[in-house]
Biopython code that builds the backbone (N, CA, C, O; Angstrom):
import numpy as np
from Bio.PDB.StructureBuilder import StructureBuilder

atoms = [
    (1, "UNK", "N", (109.871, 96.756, 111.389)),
    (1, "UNK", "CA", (108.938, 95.645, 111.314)),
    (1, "UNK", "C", (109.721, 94.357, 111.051)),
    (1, "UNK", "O", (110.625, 94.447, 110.219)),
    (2, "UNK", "N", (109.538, 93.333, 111.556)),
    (2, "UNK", "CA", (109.846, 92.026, 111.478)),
    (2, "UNK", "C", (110.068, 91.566, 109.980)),
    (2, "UNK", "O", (109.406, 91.932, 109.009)),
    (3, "UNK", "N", (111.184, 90.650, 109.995)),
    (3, "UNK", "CA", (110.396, 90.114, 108.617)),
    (3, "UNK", "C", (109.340, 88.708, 108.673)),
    (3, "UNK", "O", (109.008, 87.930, 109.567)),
    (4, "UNK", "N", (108.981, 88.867, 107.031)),
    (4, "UNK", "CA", (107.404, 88.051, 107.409)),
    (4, "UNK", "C", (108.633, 86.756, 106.943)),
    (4, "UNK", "O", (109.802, 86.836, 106.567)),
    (5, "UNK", "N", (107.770, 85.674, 107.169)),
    (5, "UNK", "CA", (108.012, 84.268, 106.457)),
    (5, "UNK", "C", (107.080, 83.738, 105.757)),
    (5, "UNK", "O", (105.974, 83.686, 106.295)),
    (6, "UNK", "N", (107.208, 83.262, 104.554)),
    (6, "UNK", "CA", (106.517, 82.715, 103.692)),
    (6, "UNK", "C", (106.063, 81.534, 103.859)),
    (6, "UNK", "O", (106.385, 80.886, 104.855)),
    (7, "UNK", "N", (105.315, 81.090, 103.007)),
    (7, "UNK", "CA", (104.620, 79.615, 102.959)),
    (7, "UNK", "C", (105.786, 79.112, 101.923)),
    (7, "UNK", "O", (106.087, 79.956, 101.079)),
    (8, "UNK", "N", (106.488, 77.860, 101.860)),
    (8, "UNK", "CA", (107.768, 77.249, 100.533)),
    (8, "UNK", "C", (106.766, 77.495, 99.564)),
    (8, "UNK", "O", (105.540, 77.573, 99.653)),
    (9, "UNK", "N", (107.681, 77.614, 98.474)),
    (9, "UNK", "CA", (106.791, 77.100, 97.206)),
    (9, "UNK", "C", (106.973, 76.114, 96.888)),
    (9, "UNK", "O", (108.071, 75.590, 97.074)),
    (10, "UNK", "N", (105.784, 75.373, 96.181)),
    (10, "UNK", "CA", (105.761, 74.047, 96.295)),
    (10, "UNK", "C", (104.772, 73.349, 97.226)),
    (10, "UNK", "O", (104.403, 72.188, 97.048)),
    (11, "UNK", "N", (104.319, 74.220, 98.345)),
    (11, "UNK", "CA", (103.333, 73.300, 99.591)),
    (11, "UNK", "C", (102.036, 73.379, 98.820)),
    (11, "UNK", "O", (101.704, 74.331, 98.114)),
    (12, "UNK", "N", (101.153, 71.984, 99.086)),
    (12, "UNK", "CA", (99.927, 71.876, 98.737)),
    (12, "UNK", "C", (98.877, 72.197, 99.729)),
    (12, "UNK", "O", (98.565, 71.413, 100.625)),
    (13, "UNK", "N", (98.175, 73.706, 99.509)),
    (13, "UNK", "CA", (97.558, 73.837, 101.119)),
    (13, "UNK", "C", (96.072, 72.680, 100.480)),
    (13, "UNK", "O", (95.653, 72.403, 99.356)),
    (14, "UNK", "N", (95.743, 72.357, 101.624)),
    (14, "UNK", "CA", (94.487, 71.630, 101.825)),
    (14, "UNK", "C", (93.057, 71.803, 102.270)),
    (14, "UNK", "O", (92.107, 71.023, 102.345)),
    (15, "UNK", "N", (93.265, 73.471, 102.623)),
    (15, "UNK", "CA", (92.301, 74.293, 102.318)),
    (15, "UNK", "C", (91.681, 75.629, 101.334)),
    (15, "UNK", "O", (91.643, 75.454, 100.116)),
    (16, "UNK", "N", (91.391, 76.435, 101.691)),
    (16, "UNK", "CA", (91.247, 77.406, 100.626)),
    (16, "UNK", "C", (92.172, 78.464, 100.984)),
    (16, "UNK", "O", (92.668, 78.686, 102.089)),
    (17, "UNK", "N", (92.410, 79.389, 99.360)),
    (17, "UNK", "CA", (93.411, 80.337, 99.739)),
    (17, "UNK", "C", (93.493, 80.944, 100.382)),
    (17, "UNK", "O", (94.526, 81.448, 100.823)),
    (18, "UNK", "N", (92.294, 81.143, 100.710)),
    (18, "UNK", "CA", (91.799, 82.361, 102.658)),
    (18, "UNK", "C", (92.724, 81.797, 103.984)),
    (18, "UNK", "O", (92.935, 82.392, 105.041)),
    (19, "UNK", "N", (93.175, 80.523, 103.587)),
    (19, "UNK", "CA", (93.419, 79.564, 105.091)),
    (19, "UNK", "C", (95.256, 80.052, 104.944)),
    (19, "UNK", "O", (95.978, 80.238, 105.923)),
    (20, "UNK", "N", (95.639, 80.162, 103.692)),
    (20, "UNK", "CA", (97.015, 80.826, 103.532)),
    (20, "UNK", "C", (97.321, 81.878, 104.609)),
    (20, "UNK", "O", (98.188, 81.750, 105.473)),
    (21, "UNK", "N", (96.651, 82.743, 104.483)),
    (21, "UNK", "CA", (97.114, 83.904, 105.575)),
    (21, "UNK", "C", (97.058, 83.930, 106.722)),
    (21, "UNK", "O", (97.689, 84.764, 107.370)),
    (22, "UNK", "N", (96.074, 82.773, 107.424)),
    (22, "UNK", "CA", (96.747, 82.119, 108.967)),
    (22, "UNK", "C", (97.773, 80.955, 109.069)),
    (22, "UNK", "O", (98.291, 80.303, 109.976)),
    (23, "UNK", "N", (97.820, 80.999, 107.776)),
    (23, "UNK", "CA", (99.492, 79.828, 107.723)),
    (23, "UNK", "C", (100.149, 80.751, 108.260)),
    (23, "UNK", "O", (100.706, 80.725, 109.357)),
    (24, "UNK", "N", (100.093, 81.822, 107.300)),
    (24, "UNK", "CA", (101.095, 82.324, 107.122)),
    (24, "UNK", "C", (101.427, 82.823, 108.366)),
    (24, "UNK", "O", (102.637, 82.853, 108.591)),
    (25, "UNK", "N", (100.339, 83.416, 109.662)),
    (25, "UNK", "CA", (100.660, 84.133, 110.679)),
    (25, "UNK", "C", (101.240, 83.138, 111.449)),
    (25, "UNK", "O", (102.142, 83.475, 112.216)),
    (26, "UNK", "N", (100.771, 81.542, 111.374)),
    (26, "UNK", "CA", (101.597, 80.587, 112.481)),
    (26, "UNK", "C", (102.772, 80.677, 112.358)),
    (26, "UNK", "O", (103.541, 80.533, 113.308)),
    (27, "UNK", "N", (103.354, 81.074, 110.501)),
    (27, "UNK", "CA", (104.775, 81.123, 110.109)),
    (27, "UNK", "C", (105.430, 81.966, 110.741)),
    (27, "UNK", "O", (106.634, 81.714, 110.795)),
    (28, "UNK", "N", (105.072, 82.947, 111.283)),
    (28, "UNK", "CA", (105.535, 84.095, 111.796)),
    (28, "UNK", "C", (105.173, 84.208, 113.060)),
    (28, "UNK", "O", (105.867, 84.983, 113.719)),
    (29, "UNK", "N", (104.431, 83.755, 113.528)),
    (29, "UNK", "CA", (104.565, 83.781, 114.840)),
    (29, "UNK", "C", (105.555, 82.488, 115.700)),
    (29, "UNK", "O", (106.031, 82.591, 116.831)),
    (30, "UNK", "N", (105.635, 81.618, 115.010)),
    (30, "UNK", "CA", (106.804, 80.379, 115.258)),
    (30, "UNK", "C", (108.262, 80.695, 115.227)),
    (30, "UNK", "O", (109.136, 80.208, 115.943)),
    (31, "UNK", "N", (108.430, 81.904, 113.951)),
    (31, "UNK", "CA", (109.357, 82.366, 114.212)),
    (31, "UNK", "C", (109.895, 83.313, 114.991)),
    (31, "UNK", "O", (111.091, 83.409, 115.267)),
    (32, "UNK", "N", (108.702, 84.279, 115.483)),
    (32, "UNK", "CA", (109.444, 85.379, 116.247)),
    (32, "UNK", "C", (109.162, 85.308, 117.483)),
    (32, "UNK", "O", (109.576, 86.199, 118.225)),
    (33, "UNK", "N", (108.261, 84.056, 118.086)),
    (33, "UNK", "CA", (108.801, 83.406, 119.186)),
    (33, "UNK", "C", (109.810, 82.475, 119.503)),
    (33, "UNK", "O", (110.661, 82.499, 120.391)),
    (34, "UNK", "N", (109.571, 81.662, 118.634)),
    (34, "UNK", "CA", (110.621, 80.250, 119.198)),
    (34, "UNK", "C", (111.826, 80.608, 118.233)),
    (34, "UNK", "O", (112.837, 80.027, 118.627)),
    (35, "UNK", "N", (112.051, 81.356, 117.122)),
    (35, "UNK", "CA", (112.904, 81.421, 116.486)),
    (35, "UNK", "C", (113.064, 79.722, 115.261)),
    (35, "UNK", "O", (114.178, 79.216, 115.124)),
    (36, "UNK", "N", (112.323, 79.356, 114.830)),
    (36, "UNK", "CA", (111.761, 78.126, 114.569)),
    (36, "UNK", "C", (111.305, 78.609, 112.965)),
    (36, "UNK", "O", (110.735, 79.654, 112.652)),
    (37, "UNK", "N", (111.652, 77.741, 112.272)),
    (37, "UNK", "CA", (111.031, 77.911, 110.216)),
    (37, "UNK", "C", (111.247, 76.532, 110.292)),
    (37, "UNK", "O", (111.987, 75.849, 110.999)),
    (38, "UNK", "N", (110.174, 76.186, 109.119)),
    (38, "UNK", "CA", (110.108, 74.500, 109.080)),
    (38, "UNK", "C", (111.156, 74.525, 107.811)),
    (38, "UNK", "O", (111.054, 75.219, 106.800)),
    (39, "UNK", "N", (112.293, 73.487, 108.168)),
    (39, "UNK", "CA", (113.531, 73.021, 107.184)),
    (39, "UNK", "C", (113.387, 73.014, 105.912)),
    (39, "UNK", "O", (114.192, 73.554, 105.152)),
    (40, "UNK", "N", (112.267, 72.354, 105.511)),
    (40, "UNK", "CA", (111.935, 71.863, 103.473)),
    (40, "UNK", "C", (110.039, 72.074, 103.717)),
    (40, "UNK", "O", (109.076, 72.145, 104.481)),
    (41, "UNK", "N", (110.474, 72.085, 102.612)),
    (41, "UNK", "CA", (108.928, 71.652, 101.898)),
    (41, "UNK", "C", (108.278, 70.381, 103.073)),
    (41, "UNK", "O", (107.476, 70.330, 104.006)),
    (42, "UNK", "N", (109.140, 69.531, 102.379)),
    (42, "UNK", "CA", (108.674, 68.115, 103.173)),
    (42, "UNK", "C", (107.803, 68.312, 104.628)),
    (42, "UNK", "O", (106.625, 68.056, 104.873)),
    (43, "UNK", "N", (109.053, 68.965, 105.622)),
    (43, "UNK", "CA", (108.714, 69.217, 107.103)),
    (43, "UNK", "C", (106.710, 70.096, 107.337)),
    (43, "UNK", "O", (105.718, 69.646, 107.911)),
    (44, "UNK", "N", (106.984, 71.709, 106.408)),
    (44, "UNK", "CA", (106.092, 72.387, 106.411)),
    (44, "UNK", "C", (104.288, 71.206, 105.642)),
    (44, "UNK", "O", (103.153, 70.902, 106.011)),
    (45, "UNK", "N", (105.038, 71.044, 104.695)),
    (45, "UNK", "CA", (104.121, 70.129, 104.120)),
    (45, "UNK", "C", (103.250, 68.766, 105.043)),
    (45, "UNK", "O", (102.082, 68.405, 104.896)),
    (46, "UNK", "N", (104.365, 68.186, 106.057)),
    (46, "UNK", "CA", (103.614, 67.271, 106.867)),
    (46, "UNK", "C", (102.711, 67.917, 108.034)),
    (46, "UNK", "O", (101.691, 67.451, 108.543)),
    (47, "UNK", "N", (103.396, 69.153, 108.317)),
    (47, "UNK", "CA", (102.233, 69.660, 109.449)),
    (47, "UNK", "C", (101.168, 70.297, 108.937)),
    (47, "UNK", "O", (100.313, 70.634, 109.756)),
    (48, "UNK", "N", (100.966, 70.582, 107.679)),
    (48, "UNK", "CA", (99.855, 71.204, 106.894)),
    (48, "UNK", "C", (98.837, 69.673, 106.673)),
    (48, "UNK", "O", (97.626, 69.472, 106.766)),
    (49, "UNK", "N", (99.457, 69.203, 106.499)),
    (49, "UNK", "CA", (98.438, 67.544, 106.371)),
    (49, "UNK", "C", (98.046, 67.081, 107.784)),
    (49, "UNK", "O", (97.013, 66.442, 107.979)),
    (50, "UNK", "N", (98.986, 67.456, 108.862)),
    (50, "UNK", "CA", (98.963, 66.914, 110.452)),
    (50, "UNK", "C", (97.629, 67.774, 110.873)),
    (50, "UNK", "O", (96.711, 67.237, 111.492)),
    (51, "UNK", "N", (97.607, 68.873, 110.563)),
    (51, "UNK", "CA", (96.535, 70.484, 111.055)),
    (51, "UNK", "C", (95.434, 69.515, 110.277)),
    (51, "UNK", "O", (94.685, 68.781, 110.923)),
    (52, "UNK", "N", (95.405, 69.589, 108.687)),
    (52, "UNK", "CA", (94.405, 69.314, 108.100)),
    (52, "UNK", "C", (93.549, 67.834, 108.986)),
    (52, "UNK", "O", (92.367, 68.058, 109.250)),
    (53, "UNK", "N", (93.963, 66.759, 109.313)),
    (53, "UNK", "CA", (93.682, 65.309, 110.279)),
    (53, "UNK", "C", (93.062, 65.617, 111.468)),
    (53, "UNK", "O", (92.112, 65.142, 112.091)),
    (54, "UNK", "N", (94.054, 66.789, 111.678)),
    (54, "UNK", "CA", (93.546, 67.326, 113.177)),
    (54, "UNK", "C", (92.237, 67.668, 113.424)),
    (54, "UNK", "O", (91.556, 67.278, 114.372)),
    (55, "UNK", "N", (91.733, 68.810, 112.055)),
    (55, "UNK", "CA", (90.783, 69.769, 112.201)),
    (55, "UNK", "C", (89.422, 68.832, 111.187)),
    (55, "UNK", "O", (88.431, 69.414, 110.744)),
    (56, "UNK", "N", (89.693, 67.323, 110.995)),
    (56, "UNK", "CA", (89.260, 66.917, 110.333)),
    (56, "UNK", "C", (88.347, 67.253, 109.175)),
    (56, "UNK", "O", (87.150, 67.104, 108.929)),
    (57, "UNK", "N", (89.676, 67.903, 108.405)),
    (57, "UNK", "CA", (89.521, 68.689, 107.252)),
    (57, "UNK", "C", (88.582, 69.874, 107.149)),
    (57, "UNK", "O", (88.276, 70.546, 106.164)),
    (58, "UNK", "N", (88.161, 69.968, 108.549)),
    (58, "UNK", "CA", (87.147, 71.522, 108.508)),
    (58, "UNK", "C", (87.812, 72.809, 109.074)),
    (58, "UNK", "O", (88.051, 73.055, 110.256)),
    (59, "UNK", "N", (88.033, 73.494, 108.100)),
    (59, "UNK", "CA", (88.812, 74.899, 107.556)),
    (59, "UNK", "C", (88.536, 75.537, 109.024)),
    (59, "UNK", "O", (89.287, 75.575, 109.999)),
    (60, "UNK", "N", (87.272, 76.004, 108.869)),
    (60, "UNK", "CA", (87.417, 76.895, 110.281)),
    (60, "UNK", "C", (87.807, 76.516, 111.665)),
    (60, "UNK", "O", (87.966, 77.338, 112.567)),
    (61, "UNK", "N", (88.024, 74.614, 111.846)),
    (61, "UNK", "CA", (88.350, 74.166, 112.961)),
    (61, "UNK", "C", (89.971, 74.557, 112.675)),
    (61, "UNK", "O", (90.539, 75.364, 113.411)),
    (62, "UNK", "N", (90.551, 74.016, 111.725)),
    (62, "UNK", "CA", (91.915, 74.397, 111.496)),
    (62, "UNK", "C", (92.632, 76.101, 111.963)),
    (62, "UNK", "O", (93.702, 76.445, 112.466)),
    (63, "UNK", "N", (91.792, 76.611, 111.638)),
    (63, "UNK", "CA", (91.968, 78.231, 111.906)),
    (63, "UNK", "C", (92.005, 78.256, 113.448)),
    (63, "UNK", "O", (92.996, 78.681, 114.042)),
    (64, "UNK", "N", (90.932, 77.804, 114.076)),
    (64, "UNK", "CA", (90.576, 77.954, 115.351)),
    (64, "UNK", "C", (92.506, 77.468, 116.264)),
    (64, "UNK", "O", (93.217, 78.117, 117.032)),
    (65, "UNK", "N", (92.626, 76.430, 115.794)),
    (65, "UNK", "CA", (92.921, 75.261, 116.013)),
    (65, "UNK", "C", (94.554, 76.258, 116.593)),
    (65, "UNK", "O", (94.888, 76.300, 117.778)),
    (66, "UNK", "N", (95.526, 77.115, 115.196)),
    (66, "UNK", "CA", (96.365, 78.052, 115.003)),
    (66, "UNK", "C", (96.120, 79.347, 116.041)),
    (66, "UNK", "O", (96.896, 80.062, 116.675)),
    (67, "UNK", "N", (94.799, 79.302, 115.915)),
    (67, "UNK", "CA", (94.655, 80.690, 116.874)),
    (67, "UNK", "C", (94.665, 80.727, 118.586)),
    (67, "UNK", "O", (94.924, 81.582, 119.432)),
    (68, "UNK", "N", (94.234, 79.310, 118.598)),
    (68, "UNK", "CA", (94.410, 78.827, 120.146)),
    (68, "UNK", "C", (95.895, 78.783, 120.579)),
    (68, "UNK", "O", (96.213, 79.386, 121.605)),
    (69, "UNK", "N", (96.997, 77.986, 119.734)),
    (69, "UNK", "CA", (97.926, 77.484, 119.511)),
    (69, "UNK", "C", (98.804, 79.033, 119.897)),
    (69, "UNK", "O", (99.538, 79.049, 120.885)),
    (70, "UNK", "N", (98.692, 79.898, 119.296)),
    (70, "UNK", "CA", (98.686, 81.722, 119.268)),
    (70, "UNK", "C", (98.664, 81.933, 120.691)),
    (70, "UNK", "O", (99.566, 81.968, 121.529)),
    (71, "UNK", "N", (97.570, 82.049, 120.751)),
    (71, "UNK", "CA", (96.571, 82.477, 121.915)),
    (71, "UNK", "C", (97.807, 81.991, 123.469)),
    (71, "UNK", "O", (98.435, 82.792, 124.161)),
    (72, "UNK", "N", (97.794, 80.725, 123.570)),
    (72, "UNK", "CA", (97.922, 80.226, 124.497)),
    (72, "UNK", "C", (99.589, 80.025, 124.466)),
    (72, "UNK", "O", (100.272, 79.503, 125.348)),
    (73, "UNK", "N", (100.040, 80.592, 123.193)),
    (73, "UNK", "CA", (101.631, 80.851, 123.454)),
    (73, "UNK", "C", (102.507, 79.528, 123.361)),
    (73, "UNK", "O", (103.632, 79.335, 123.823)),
    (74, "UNK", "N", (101.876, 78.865, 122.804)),
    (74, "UNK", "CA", (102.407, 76.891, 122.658)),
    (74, "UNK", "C", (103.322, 77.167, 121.313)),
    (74, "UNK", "O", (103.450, 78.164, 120.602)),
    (75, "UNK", "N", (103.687, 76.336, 121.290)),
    (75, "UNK", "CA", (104.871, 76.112, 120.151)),
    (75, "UNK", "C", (104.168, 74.870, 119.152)),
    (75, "UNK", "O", (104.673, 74.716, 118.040)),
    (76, "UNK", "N", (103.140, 74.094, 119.510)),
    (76, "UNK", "CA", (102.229, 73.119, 118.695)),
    (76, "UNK", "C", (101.267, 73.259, 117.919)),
    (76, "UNK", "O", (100.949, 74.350, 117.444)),
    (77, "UNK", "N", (100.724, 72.262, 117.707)),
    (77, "UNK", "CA", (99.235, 72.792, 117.424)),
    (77, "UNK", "C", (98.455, 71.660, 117.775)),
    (77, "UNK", "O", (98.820, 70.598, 117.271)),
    (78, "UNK", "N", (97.481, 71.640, 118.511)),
    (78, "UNK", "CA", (96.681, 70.648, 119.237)),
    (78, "UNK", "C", (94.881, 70.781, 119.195)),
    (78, "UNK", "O", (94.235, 71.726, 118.743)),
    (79, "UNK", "N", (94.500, 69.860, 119.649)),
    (79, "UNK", "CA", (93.393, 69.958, 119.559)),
    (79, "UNK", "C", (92.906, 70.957, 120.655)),
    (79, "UNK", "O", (93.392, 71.279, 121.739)),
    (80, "UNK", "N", (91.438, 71.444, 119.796)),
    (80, "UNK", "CA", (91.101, 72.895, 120.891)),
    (80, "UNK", "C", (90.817, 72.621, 122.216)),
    (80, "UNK", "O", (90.243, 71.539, 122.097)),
    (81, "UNK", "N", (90.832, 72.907, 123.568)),
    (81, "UNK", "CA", (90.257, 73.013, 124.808)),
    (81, "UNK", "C", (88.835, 72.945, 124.674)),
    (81, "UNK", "O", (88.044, 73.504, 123.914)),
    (82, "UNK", "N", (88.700, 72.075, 125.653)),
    (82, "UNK", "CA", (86.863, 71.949, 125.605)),
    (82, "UNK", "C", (85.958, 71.664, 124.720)),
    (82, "UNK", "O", (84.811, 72.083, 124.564)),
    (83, "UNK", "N", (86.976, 70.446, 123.814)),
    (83, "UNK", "CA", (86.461, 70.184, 122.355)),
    (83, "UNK", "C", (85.995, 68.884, 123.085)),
    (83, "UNK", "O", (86.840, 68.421, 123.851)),
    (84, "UNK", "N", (85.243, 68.454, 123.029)),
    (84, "UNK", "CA", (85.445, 66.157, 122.737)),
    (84, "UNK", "C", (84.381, 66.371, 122.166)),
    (84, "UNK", "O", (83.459, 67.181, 122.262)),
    (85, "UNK", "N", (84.808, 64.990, 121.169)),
    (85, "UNK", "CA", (83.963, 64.685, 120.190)),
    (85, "UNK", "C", (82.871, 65.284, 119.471)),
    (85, "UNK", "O", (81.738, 64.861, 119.242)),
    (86, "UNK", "N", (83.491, 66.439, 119.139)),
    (86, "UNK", "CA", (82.771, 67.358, 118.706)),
    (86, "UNK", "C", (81.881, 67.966, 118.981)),
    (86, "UNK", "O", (81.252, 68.678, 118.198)),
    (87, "UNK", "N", (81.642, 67.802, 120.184)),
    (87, "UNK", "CA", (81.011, 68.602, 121.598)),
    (87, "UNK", "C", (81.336, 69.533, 122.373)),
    (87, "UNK", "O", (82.098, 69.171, 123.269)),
    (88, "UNK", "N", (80.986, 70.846, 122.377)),
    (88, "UNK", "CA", (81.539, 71.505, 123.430)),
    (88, "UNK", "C", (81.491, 71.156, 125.045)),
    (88, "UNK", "O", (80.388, 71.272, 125.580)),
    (89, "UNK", "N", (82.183, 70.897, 125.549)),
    (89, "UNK", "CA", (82.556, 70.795, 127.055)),
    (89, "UNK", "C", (82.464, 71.820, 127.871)),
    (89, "UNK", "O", (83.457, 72.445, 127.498)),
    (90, "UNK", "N", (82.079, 72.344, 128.568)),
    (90, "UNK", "CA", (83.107, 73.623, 129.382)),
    (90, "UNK", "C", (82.512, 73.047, 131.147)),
    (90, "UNK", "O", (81.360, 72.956, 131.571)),
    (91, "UNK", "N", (84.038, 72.704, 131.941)),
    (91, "UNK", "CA", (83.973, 72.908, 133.101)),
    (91, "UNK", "C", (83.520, 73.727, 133.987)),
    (91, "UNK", "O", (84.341, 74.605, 134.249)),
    (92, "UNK", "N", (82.097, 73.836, 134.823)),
    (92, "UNK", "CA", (82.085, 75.144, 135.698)),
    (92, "UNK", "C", (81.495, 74.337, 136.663)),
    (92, "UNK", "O", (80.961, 73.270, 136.359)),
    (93, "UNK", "N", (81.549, 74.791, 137.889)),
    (93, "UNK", "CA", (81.325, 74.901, 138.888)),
    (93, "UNK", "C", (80.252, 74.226, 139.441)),
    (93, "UNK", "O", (80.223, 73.733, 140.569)),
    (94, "UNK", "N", (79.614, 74.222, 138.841)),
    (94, "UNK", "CA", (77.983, 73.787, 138.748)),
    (94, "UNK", "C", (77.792, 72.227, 137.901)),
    (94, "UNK", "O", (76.876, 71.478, 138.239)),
    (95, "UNK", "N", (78.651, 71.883, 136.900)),
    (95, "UNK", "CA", (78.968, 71.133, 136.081)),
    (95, "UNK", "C", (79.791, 69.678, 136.920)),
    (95, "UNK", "O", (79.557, 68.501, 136.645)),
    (96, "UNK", "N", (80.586, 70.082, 137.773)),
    (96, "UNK", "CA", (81.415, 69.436, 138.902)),
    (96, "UNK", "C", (80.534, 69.124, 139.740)),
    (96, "UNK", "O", (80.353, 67.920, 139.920)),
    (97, "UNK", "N", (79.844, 69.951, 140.388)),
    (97, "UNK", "CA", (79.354, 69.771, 141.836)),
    (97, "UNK", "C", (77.811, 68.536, 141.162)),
    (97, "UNK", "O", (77.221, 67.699, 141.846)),
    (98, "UNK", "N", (77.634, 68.775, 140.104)),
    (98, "UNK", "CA", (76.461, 67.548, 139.622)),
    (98, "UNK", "C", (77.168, 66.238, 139.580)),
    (98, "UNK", "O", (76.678, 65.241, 140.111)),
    (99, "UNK", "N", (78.475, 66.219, 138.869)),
    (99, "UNK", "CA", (79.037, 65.197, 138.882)),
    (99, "UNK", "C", (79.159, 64.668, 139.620)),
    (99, "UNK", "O", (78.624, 63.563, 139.539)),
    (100, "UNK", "N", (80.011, 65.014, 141.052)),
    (100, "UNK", "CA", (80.047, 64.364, 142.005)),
    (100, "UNK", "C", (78.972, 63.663, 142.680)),
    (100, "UNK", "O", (79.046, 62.560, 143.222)),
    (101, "UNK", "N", (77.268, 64.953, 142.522)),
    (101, "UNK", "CA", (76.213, 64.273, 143.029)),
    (101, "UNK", "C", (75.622, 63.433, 142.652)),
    (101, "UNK", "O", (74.605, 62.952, 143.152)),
    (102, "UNK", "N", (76.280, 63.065, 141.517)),
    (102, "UNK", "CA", (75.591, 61.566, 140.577)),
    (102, "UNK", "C", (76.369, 60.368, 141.101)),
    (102, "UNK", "O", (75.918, 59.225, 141.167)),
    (103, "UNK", "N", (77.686, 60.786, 141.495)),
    (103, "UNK", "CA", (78.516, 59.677, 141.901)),
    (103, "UNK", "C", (77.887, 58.639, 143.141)),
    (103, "UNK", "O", (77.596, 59.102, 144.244)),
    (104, "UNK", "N", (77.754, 57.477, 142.874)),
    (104, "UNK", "CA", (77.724, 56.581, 143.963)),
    (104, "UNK", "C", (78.923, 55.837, 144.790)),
    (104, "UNK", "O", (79.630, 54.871, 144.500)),
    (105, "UNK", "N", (78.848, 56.860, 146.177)),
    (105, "UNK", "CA", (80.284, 56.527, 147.041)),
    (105, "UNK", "C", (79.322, 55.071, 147.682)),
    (105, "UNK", "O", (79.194, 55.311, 148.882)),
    (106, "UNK", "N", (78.829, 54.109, 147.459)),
    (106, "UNK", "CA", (78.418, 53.666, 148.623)),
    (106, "UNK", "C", (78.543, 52.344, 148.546)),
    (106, "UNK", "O", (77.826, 51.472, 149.037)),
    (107, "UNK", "N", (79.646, 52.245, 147.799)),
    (107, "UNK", "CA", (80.389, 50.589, 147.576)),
    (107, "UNK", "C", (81.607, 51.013, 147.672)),
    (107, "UNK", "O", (82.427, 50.515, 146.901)),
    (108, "UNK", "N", (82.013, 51.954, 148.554)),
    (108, "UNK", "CA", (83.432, 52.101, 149.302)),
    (108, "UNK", "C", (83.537, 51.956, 150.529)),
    (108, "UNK", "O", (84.635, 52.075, 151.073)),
]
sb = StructureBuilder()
sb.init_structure("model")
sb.init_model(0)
sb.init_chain("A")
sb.init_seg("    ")
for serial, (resi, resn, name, xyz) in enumerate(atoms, 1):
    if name == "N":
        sb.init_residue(resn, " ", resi, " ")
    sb.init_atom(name, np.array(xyz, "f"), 0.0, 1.0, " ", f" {name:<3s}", serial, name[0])
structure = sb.get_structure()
C-alpha cells in the first residue's frame, strides 16, 4: 500500500473535521499522480483558503469541487463543470438547437 500523506501540522482547515479526510485524499492523490506534496505549511495553507473562496465557503461545494478535480484527473482544483452562478447548466442537444432558434440571423 502506498504511503498516505498528511495534512502539516499547523494548517487551519476552514471547514469541519469531516472535510479533513478529502484533504487528505487530494493529498494523496496529488501525490501518487503527479508526484507533487505542498512545500510548507504556508503553500498547503494558501490552497486550503484558495478551495475555501472557491467553494464560497460551502463545505459540500468544496468536496465536490476535489472530487471533480479526482474525477477528471487534473492536477488543480477549479470550479465545477456546469456550475454558473450557482445555477446548474447542462448542455444538451435540445438546449443548443433552442438557442440557435432564438437567435436573430437577420441583420447579417
Amino acid at each position: 500500500m502506498a504511503n498516505k500523506i498528511k495534512s502539516m501540522a499547523g494548517i487551519v482547515n476552514p471547514f469541519s473535521e469531516a472535510f479533513m479526510e478529502t484533504w487528505e485524499l487530494w493529498l494523496n492523490y496529488k501525490w501518487e499522480v503527479f508526484k507533487f506534496k505542498y512545500k510548507g505549511t504556508h503553500s498547503e495553507q494558501v490552497k486550503l483558503i484558495q478551495l475555501h473562496e472557491l467553494a464560497k465557503g460551502d463545505e459540500t461545494e468544496a468536496r465536490e469541487i476535489i472530487l471533480q478535480s479526482i474525477g477528471e484527473q487534473w492536477s488543480g482544483l477549479f470550479l465545477r463543470k456546469n456550475i454558473t452562478n450557482g445555477t446548474e447548466k447542462t448542455a444538451t442537444r435540445e438546449n443548443v438547437n433552442q438557442e440557435f432558434a432564438n437567435r436573430n440571423y437577420s441583420n447579417r
